[in-house]
C-alpha positions in Angstrom: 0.0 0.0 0.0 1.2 3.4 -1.1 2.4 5.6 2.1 0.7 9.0 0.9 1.0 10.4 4.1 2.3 14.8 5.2 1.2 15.6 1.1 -1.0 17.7 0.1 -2.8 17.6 -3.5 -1.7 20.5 -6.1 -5.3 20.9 -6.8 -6.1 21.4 -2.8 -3.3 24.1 -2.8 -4.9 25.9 -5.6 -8.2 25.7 -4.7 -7.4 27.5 -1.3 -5.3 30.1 -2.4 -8.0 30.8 -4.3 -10.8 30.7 -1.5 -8.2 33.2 0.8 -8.1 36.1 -2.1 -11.7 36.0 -2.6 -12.0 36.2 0.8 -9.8 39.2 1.5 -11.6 41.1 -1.3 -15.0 40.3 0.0 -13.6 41.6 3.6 -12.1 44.8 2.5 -15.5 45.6 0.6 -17.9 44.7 3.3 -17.5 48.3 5.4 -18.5 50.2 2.0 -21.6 48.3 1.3 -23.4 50.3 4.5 -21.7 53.5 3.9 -25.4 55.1 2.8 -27.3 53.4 5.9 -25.2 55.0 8.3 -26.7 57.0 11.6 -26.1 60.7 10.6 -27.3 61.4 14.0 -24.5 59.3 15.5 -21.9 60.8 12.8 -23.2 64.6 14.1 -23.2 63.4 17.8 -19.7 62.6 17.2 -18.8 65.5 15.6 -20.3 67.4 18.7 -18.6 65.5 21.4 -15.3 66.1 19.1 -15.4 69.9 18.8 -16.6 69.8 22.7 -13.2 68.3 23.6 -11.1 70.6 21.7 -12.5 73.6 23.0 -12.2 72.4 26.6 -9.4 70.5 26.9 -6.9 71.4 24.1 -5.3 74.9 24.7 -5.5 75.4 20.3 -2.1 75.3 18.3 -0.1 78.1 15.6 2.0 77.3 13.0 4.8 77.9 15.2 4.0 74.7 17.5 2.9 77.1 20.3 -0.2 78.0 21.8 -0.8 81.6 22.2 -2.9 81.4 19.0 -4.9 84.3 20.7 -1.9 86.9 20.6 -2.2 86.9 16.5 -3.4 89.9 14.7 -6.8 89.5 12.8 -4.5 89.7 9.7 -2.5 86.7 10.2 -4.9 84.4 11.7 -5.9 82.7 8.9 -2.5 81.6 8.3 -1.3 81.5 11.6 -3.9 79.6 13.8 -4.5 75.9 13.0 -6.3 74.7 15.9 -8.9 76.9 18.3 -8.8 75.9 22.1 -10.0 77.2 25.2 -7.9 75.5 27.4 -5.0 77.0 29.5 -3.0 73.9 28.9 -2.5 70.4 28.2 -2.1 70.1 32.1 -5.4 71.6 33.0 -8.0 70.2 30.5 -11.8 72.1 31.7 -10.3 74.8 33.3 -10.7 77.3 30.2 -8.9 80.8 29.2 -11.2 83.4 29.4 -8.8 85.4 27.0 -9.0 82.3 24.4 -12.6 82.1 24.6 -13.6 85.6 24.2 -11.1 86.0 21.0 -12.7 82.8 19.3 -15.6 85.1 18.9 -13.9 87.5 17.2 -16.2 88.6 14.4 -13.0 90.5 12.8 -11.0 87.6 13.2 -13.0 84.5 12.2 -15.8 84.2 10.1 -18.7 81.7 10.2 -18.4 78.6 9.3 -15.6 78.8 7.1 -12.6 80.0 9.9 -14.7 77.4 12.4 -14.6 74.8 10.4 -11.2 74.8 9.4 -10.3 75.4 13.2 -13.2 73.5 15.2 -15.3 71.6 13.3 -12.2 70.0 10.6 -13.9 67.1 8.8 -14.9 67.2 4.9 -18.8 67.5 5.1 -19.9 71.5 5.1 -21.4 71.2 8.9 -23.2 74.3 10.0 -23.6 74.2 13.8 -23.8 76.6 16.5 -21.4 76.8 19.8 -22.7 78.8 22.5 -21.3 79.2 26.6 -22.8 80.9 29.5 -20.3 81.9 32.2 -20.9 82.7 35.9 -24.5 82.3 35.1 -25.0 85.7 33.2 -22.6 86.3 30.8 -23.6 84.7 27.2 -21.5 84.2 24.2 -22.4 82.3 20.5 -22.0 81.8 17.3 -23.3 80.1 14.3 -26.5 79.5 12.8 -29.8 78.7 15.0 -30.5 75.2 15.9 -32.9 73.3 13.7 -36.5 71.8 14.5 -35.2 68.7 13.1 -32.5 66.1 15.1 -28.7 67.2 14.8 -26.0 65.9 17.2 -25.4 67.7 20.8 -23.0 68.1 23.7 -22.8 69.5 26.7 -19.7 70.2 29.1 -19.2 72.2 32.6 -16.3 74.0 32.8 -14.2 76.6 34.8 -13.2 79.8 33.2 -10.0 81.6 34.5 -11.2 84.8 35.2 -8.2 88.0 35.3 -6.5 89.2 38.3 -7.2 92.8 39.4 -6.5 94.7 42.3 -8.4 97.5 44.8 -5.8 100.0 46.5 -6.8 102.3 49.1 -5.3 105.2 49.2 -5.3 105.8 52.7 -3.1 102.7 52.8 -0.4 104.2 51.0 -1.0 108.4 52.8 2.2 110.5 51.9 4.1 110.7 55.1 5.2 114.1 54.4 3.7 117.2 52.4 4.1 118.2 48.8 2.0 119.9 45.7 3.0 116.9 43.8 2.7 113.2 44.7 3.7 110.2 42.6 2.6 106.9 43.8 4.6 103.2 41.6 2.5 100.4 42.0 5.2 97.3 40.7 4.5 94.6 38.8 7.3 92.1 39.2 6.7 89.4 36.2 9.2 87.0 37.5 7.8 86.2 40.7 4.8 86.5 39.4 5.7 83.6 36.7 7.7 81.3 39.2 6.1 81.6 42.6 2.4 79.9 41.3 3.4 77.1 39.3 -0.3 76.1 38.6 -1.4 78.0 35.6 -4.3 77.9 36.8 -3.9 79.8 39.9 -0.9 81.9 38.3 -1.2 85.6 37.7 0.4 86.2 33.8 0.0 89.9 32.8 2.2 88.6 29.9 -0.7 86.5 28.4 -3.8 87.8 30.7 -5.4 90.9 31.5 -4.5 92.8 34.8 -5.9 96.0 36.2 -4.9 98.3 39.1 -7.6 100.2 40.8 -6.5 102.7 43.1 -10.1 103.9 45.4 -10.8 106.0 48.2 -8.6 109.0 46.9 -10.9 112.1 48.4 -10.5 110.1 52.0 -6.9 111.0 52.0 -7.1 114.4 52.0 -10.7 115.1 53.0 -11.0 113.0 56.8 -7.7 113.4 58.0 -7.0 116.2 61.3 -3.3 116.2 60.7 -4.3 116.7 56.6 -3.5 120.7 56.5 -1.3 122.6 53.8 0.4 125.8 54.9 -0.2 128.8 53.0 1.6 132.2 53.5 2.2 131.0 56.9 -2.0 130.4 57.3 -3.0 126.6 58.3 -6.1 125.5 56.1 -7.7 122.4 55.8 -6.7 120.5 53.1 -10.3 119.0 52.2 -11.3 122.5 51.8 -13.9 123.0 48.7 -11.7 124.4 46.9 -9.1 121.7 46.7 -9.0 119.2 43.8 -7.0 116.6 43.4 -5.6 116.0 39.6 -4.3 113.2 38.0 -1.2 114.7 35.8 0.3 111.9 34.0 0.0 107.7 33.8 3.6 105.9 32.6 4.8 102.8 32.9 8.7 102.0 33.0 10.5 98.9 33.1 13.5 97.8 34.6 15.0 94.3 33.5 18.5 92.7 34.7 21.4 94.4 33.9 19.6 97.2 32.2 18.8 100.9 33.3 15.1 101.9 34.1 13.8 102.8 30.7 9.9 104.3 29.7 7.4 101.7 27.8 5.7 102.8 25.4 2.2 103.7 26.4 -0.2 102.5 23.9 -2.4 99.4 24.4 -3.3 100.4 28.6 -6.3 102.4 29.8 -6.8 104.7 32.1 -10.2 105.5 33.8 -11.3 107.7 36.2 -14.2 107.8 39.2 -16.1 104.3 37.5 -16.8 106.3 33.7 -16.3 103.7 30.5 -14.7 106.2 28.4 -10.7 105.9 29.1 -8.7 109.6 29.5 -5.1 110.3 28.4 -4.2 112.9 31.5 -1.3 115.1 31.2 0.0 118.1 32.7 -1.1 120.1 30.0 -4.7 118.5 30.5 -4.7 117.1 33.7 -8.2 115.2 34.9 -9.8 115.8 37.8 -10.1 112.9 40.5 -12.8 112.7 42.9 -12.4 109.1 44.4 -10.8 106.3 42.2 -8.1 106.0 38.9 -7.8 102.5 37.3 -5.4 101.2 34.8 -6.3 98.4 32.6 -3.6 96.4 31.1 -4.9 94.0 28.1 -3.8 90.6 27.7 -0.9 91.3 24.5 0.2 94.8 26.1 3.5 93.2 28.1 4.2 90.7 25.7 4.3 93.2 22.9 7.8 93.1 21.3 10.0 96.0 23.5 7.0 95.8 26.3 8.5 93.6 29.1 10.4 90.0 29.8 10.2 87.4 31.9 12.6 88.9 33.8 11.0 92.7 34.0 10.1 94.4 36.6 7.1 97.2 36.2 6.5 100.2 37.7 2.9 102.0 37.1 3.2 105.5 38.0 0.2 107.8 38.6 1.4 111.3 39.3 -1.6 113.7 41.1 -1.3 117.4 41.9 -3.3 119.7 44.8 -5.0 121.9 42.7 -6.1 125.0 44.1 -9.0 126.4 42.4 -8.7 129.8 44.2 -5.0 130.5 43.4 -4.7 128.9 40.6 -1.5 126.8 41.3 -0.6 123.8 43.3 -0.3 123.6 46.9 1.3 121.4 49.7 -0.8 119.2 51.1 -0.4 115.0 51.1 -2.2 112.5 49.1 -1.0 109.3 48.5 2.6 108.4 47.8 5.2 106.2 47.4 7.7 108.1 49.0 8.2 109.7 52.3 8.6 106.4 53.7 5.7 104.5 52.5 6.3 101.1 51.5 6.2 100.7 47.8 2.8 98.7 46.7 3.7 95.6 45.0 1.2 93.9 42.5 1.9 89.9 44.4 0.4 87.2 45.6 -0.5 87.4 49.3 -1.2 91.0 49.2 -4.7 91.6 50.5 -5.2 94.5 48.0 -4.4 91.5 45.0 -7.4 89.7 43.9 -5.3 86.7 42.3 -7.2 84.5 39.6 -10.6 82.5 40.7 -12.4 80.1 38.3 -15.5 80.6 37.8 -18.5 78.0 36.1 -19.7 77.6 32.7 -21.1 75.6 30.2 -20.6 75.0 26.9 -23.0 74.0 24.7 -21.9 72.6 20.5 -25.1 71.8 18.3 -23.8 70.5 14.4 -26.2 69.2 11.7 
């Protein structure tokens, strides 16, 4: 008997290489045969959820691997900004920029849907879809088109938004020790320590990439409720919170003093200055000065230190408000105290710890991404 045994037939070779081919082919077809019975509703809920996660978690990209997409011109964003983002970092997905989220609405800067979906939505299909958040309960921001009657996909997210870091300054805190027609009084910003002491970004105070402002309040109490407040004139004690007393502010500048470097000026434009609570900013100078009756605030925007020339990471910043004692009767400036840096006052510094410092608090939102 024949001993046939560990061969196989050429024919049973054949036969299933043949069988394995067809049945490759047949697999790599299957998926396209329900390409046109899809859910769309599950393809535009997964779009949603998508866009939901890059908005809260990813802090958006540039062209230059970086992500202070925000920072760009209107001009160059198309170019510039590949990805849109809320978050303040990888490292701290839900807790959102407030900076970032207000310049994503930016009708000068993007346009709806095309900049969206290039930087939001991606994907082939022309989406339309509307994103919408409500922070701190009250504030409401959106944009795109008005949801339809019909289904479309939806998500929903909570969130934290990193509001800015301001501060209140009595005056009376600060009083000028000793008498003068003039008073200037430095607040200082010193961006190192304010980098490097708060390593959690979102706890950090960044006037490099965040707005700060500096209010200084209660300005009349200084020279209005104080005994020991009198001016000497011609050898005559008044009262220095007589009526016809007014306190002006002369002049607002900002210098800068980095290591190894003298104290130099920065260039003033991109702050505001605003006086007694209006909403229209003043430029005082001692050719124009601005009367005062209780507060000053400066408002720093988020790009004005990180402007080329502005400031460093190593810079230190000194805000100086100059105010005179304008007599209205005379007609020039008189001796009397306000507050001051000088005359042995200790020199206000814009820092954590400081119970004049309101540092960064998170406050809730929700964000809301319809697409059909």
């Amino acid at each position: 008997m024949k001993n046939d045994h560990a061969y196989l037939s050429i024919d049973f070779l054949a036969g299933f290489t043949i069988f394995m081919i067809a049945f490759i082919w047949v697999a790599t077809m299957i998926p396209g045969l329900f390409v046109n019975v899809r859910s769309t509703q599950i393809d535009y809920d997964a779009v949603a959820y998508r866009t939901g996660v890059i908005l809260t978690e990813d802090p958006g990209w540039q062209v230059d691997g970086t992500s202070d997409w925000e920072v760009i011109d209107d001009a160059r964003v198309p170019e510039e900004v590949r990805r849109i983002g809320w978050a303040i970092s990888k490292e701290n997905p839900g807790v959102l920029s407030a900076v970032k989220m207000n310049r994503s609405f930016c009708s000068t800067a993007f346009t709806y849907p095309e900049s969206y979906q290039d930087k939001i939505i991606f994907g082939d299909m022309p989406y339309r879809f509307n994103i919408s958040v409500l922070t701190n309960g009250t504030y409401y921001q959106s944009v795109g088109d008005v949801r339809p009657s019909g289904a479309y996909g939806y998500i929903r997210r909570v969130a934290k938004v990193k509001q800015m870091s301001d501060s209140q300054v009595p005056a009376y805190a600060f009083m000028s020790k000793g008498i003068s027609p003039k008073h200037m009084f430095s607040p200082e910003m010193n961006i190192t320590d304010l980098l490097f002491k708060e390593q959690n970004l979102a706890y950090q105070i960044n006037p490099r990439h965040e707005s700060t402002a500096i209010n200084v309040t209660n300005i009349s109490w200084v020279y209005r409720n104080q005994s020991n407040l009198d001016y000497f004139d011609g050898g005559t004690e008044k009262p220095v919170g007589s009526s016809n007393l007014k306190v002006h502010l002369l002049d607002v500048n900002l210098t800068r003093l980095n290591p190894s470097e003298p104290l130099v000026a920065i260039p003033p434009f991109g702050h505001e200055v605003y006086i007694d609570g209006s909403s229209t900013p003043v430029i005082p100078r001692l050719s124009s000065p601005v009367i005062v009756q209780e507060n000053v605030s400066i408002v720093f925007n988020s790009t004005f230190f990180a402007a080329e020339g502005k400031t460093t990471t190593a810079s230190r910043v000194f805000v100086n408000f100059t105010f005179g004692l304008w007599n209205t009767t005379n007609l020039t400036y008189d001796d009397g105290y306000c507050i001051n840096s000088t005359y042995g006052n200790n020199l206000f510094r814009y820092d954590y710890g400081s119970p004049w410092v309101r540092e960064p608090v998170l406050e809730p939102a929700i964000l809301e991404v319809a697409v059909w």
